[in-house]
Structures are given as C-alpha cells and as structure tokens.
C-alpha positions as CSV (number, residue, x, y, z in Angstrom):
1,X,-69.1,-24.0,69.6
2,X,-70.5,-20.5,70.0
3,X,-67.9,-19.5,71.2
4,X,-65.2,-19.9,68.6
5,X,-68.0,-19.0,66.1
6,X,-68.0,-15.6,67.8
7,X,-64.4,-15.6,67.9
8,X,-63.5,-15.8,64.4
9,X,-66.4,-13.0,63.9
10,X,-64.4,-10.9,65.9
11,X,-61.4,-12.0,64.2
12,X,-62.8,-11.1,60.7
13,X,-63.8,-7.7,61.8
14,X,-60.4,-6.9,63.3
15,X,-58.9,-7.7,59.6
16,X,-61.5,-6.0,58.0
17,X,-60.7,-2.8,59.7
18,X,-56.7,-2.9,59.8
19,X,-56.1,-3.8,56.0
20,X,-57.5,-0.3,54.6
21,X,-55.5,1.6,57.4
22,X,-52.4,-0.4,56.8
23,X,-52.7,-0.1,52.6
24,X,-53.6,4.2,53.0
25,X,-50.5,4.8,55.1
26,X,-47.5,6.1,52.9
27,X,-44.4,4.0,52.4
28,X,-42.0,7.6,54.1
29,X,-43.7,9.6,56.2
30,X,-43.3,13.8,55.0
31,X,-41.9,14.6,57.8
32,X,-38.9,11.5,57.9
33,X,-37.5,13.2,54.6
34,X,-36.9,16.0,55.9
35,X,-35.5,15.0,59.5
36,X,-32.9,12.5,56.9
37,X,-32.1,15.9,55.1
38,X,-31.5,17.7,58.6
39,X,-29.8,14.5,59.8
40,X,-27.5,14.3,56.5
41,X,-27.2,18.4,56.7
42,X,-26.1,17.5,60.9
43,X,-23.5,14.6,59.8
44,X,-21.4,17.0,57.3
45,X,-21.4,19.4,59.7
46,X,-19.9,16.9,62.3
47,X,-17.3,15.8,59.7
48,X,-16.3,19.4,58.9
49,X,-15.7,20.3,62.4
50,X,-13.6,16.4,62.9
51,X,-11.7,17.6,59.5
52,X,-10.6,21.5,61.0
53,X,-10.1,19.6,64.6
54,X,-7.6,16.9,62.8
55,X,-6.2,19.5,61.0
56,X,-5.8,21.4,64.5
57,X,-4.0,18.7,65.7
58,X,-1.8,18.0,63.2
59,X,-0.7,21.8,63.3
60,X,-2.7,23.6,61.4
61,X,-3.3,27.6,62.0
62,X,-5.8,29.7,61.4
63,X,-5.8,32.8,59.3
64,X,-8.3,35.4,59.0
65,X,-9.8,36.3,56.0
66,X,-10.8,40.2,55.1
67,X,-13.4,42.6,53.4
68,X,-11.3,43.1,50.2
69,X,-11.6,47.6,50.7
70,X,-10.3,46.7,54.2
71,X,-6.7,45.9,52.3
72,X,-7.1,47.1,48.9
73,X,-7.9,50.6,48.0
74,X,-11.4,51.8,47.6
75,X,-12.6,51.6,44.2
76,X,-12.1,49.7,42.9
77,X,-12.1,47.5,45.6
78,X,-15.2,47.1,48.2
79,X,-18.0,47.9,46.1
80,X,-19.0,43.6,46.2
81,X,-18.5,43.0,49.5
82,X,-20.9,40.9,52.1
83,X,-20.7,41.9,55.2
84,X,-19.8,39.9,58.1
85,X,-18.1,37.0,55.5
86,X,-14.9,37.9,56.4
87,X,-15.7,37.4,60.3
88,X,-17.2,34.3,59.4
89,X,-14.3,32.8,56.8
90,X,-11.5,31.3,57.9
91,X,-8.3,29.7,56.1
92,X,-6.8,26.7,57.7
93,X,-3.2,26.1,56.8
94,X,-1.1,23.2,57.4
95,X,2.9,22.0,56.9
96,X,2.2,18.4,56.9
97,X,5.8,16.4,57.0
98,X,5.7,14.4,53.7
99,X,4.8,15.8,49.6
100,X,3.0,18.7,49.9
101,X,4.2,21.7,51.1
102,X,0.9,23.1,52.2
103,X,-2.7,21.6,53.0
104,X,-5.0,24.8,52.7
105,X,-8.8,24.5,53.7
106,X,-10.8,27.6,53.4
107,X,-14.3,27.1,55.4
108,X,-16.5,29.8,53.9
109,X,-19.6,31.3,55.6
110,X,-22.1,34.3,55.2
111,X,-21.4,34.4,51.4
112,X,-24.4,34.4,48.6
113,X,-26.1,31.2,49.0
114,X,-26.3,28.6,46.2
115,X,-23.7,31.0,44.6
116,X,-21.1,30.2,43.0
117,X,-17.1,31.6,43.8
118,X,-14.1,31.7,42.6
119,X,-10.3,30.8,44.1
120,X,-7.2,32.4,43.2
121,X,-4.0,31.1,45.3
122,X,-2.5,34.0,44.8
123,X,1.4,35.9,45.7
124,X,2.1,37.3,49.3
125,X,0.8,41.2,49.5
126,X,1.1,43.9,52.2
127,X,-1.9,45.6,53.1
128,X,-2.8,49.1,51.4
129,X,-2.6,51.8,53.7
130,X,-4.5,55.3,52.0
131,X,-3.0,58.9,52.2
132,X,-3.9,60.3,55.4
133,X,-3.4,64.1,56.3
134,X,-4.8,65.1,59.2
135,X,-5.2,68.9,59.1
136,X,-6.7,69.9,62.6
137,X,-4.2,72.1,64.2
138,X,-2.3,75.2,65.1
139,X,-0.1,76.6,62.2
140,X,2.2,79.5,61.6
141,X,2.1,80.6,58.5
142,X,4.7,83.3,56.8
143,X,3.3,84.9,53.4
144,X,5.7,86.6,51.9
145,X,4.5,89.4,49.0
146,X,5.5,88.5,45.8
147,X,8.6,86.0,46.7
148,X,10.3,85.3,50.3
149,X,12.5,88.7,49.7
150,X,9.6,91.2,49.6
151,X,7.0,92.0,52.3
152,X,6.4,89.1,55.4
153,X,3.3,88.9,56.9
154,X,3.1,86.2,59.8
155,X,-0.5,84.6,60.3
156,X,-1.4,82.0,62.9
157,X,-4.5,79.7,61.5
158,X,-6.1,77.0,64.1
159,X,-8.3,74.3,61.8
160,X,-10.8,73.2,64.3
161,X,-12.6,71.1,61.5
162,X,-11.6,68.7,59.2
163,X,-14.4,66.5,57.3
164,X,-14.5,62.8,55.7
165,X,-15.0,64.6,52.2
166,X,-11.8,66.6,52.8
167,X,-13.5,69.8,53.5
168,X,-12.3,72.0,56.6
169,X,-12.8,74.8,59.0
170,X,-11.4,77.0,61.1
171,X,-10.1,80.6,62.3
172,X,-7.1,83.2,61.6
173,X,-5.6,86.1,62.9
174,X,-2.9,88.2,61.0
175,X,0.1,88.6,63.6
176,X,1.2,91.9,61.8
177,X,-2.3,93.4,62.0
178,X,-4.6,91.5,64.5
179,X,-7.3,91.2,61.7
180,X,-9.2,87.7,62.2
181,X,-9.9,85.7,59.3
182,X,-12.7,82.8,59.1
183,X,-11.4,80.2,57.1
184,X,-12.4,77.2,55.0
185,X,-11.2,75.1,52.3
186,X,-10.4,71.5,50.6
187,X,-7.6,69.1,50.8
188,X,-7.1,66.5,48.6
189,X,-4.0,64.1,48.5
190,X,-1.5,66.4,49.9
191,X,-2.5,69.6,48.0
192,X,-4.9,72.0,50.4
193,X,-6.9,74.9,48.7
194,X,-7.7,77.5,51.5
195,X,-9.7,80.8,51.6
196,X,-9.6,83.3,54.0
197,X,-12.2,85.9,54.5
198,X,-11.5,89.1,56.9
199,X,-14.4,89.6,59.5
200,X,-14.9,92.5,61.6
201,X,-14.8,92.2,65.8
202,X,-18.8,91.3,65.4
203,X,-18.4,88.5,62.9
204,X,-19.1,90.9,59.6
205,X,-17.0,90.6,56.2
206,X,-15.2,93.2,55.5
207,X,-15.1,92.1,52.0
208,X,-11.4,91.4,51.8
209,X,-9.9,87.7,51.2
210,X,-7.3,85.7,49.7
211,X,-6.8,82.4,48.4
212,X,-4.3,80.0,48.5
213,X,-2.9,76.4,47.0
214,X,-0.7,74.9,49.5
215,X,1.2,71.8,49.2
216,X,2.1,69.3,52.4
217,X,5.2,67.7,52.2
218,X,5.6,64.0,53.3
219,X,7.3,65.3,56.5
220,X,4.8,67.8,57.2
221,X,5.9,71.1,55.9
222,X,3.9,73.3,53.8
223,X,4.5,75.4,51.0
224,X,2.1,77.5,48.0
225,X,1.2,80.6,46.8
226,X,-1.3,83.1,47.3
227,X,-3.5,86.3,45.9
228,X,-5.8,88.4,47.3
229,X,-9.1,90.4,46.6
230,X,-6.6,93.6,45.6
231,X,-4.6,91.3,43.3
232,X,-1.5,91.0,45.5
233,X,0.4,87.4,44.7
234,X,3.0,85.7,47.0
235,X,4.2,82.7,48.4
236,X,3.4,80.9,51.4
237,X,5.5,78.8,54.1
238,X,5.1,76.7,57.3
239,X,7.1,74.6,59.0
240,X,3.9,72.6,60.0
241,X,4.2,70.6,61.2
242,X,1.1,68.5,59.4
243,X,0.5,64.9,60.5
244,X,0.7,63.0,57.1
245,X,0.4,59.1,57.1
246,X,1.8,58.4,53.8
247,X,0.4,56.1,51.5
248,X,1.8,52.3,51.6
249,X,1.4,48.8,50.6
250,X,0.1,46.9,47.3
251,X,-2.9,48.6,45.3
252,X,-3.8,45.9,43.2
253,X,-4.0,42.1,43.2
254,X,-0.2,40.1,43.4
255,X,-0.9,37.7,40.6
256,X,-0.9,34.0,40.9
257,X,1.3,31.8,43.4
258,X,2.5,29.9,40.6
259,X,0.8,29.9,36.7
260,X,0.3,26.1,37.4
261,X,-2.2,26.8,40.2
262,X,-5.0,27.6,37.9
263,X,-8.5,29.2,40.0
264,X,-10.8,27.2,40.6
265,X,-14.7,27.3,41.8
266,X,-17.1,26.2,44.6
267,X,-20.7,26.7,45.1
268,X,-22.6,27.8,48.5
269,X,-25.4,26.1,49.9
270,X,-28.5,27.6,50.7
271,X,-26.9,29.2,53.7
272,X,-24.0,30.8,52.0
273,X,-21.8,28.1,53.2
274,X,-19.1,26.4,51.3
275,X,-15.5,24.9,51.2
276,X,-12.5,24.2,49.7
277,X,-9.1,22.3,50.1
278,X,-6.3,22.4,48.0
279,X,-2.9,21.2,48.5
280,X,0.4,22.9,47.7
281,X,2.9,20.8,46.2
282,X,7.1,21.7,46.5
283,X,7.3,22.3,42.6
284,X,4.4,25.1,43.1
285,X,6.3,27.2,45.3
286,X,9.6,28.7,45.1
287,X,11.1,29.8,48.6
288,X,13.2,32.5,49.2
289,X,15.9,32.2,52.3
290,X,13.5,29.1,53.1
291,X,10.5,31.4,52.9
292,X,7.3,31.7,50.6
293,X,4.4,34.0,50.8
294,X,0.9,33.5,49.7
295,X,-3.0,34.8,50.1
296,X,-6.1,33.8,49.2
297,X,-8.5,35.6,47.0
298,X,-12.3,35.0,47.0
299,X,-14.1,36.2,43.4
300,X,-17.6,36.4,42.5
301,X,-18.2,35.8,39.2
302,X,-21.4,38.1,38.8
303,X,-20.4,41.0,38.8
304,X,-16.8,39.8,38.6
305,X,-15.5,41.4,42.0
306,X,-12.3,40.6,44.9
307,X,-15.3,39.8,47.9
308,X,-12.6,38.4,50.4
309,X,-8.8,38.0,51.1
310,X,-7.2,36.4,53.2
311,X,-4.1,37.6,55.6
312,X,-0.5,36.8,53.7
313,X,0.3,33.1,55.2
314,X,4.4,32.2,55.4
315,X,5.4,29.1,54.4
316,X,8.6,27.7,55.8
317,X,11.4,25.3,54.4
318,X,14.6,23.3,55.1
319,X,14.9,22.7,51.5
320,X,17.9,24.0,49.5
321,X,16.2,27.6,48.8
322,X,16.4,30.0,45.5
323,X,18.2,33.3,45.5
C-alpha cells in the first residue's frame, strides 16, 4: 500500500512539473520560420534551375545580355547601369514546334533589389561602334604658302601621344629647314587642331609657331589650313595615312517587335533577382526570307534609363515569309 501511495506522489509531481513547460513553449519555434522561408527561398530556386534545364533540353539557347553604353553610344546611354548585371542576366530562347513562335525567359540577377523593371521586346539592332582615330604616328605633311601653287614646305611630325580626352603630343622637324617643332593639339571627330611651336637645339622657343585645322578623311588622308606667328596662311596635305575606325551601327533604341507586344514589368527580390517569360506568337512577328530579329531591353523606371540589352536573337521559319 505504501508503495502505490508513493507512486502516485511521484506521479503527481511529474504532472505538476511538465504541464507549465509544455503550456510556455510557443506553438513555431523563431527559428522554424525562417528555415520554411530559406526552404521555400531553396525550392524556387530548384524549380528555376528544372525550368532553364527543360528549356535546355527542349532546345533552348542562351543569349547574353549587355551594359546598355557597351552597345549604345555614351550618353545618353550608360549613365544607369549596374555593374556586373549583365554577366549575371541571361535570355533563354526557345523554337518550340507548335503555336508560339518563341518561348523567351530572361533570368535576371545583380539588378536593384525589391526594384521594380521594365520589358520592352523590342526590333533586331547592330551594335554601335564610336568614331575611332587613332593619331599616334609618323606623318608627312606638305604646307603649301597661300594655295598648293605657291611656296612647299615638307614637315615630318611623329605623335608619340594620344590621350582618352582627345588631347595629343609629339615632335616635328621642317624637311626644308631642319628646325624642330614641339607639338600638341586636340582631335575631335575627325577634325584635329594642331600647334606647333619652334624650339631651339637646347629645347628653348624661339617664339615662332603656327596653327593648324586639319580634317581626316574616312580613308585616312588629311587636309586643312594653316597661319603662323608672322601671319603667313596656307593649306595643308598628307597622304596619312590615319587609322580611322569609322562610326557604325544603331544609336538609339529599334522600337518595339510588334505594337501588340506592349512592355511589361517585374519586381526583384531582396537580392536583385527576378524573371520573366513571355511567349511570341506567329501573328507578332513578321519574317523576312524566313527570318526575324529581336532584343530585349531592360528599363528602370526611376530614373527612367536602358540598364541592359540583350544580344539581337534570330528567329527562323518555314512559313510562307513576307517580302
């Protein structure tokens, strides 16, 4: 008997001292919320990268997206763009055998986080390539006094210098005369603005100069005019030549695929991450010799700025084509 007596004692204080610590423990422990949001954060990770893999294997391609003042002339183009996003974006393009001509997927990373971005399936462009002249080099140049009849006197000029700012550098030495010349100057576009000033064996100015506007042909060639500390004018010529990469491509954005294909918006997460699908339907693009060109052009809305572009993706078709 004294035994089950002490028994349900013990018993009684084992109750006593569970219930409190069973009614002060919290229905979700802190930290299980946050492993579900990592876990949740984990599983659309894993369904993005099954999505690009099915997409992969249905033959998709990749396309790379770009810095839009890596394509498009700066300004007014660059002045928004986030470093490394373009590394980090991709467009995922595929020609599915069925409706739509085109299943696009842009995966976007390193963008502003919990920002929001807008889409513009835009026209086919070719890259923008600037004006380059590259002035560094050994020229002969002929001024003539007054015109190419009177007076010839034949300089050779070696730019050694040529800066980012379009400022150069270098040295001269009249072939008539053997009187060196230090000179520097500007070039902007194809138009160069050179001065010469006369120097002595030691390096001294003699206090004589001239000045002169010469412009670069595409090809290379150069011709101006001068005038000199005395007042004498002329006109200058060289057969170069100059090494002149000559401005080419698009300048400005194409304009929309097709007016129907309206932009439209996504929002980042708190990582800058974000994406976006969209498919292209027959009637929304017109083929040409059973081709069609498009890009992809990533806005921000504040400031309203080109942030990204994507490479110009071909389409192909079988279909009766337009002329």
């Amino acid at each position: 008997m004294r035994k089950a007596v002490v028994f349900l004692v013990i018993l009684a204080m084992l109750v006593l001292f569970t219930v409190p610590v069973m009614a002060a423990k919290p229905e979700i422990n802190p930290g299980q919320e946050v492993k579900a949001q990592v876990q949740e954060k984990i599983k659309l990770e894993i369904e993005e990268r099954k999505e690009v893999q099915k997409e992969k294997i249905n033959g998709a391609e990749k396309y790379d997206f770009y810095l839009s003042g890596e394509v498009m002339p700066v300004p007014p183009y660059g002045g928004s763009d986030i470093e490394g996003s373009d590394e980090r974006s991709k467009l995922i393009v595929n020609q599915p055998n069925g409706g739509a001509i085109a299943n696009v997927t842009g995966v976007m990373k390193g963008l502003l986080p919990n920002t929001e971005y807008m889409v513009f399936i835009s026209k086919g462009y070719t890259p923008f390539n600037a004006l380059k002249v590259n002035l560094v080099g050994q020229y002969l140049m002929n001024y003539y006094l007054v015109n190419e009849a009177g007076a010839l006197y034949p300089h050779e000029l070696v730019i050694t210098k040529q800066n980012e700012d379009g400022s150069f550098e270098g040295t001269g030495v009249g072939l008539s005369d053997s009187k060196i010349e230090v000179i520097t100057g500007t070039i902007e576009g194809l138009t160069v603005h050179l001065h010469s000033a006369y120097v002595d064996s030691l390096g001294v100015p003699t206090g004589y100069y001239y000045d002169a506007v010469i412009a670069i042909a595409v090809d290379g060639t150069m011709s101006g005019t001068w005038v000199d500390s005395s007042a004498n004018t002329g006109v200058v010529k060289s057969a170069g030549p100059v090494d002149v990469d000559v401005q080419s491509g698009d300048t400005a954005w194409p304009g929309l695929l097709n007016p129907a294909l309206l932009p439209f918006t996504f929002m980042t997460d708190e990582e800058g991450h974000a994406s976006f699908h969209i498919n292209l339907a027959k009637e929304m693009v017109v083929f040409v010799e059973g081709e069609a060109q498009f890009s992809v052009w990533i806005n921000s809305l504040s400031p309203a700025a080109t942030v990204l572009i994507s490479e110009t993706v071909t389409l192909y078709s079988e279909l009766e084509t337009a002329e």
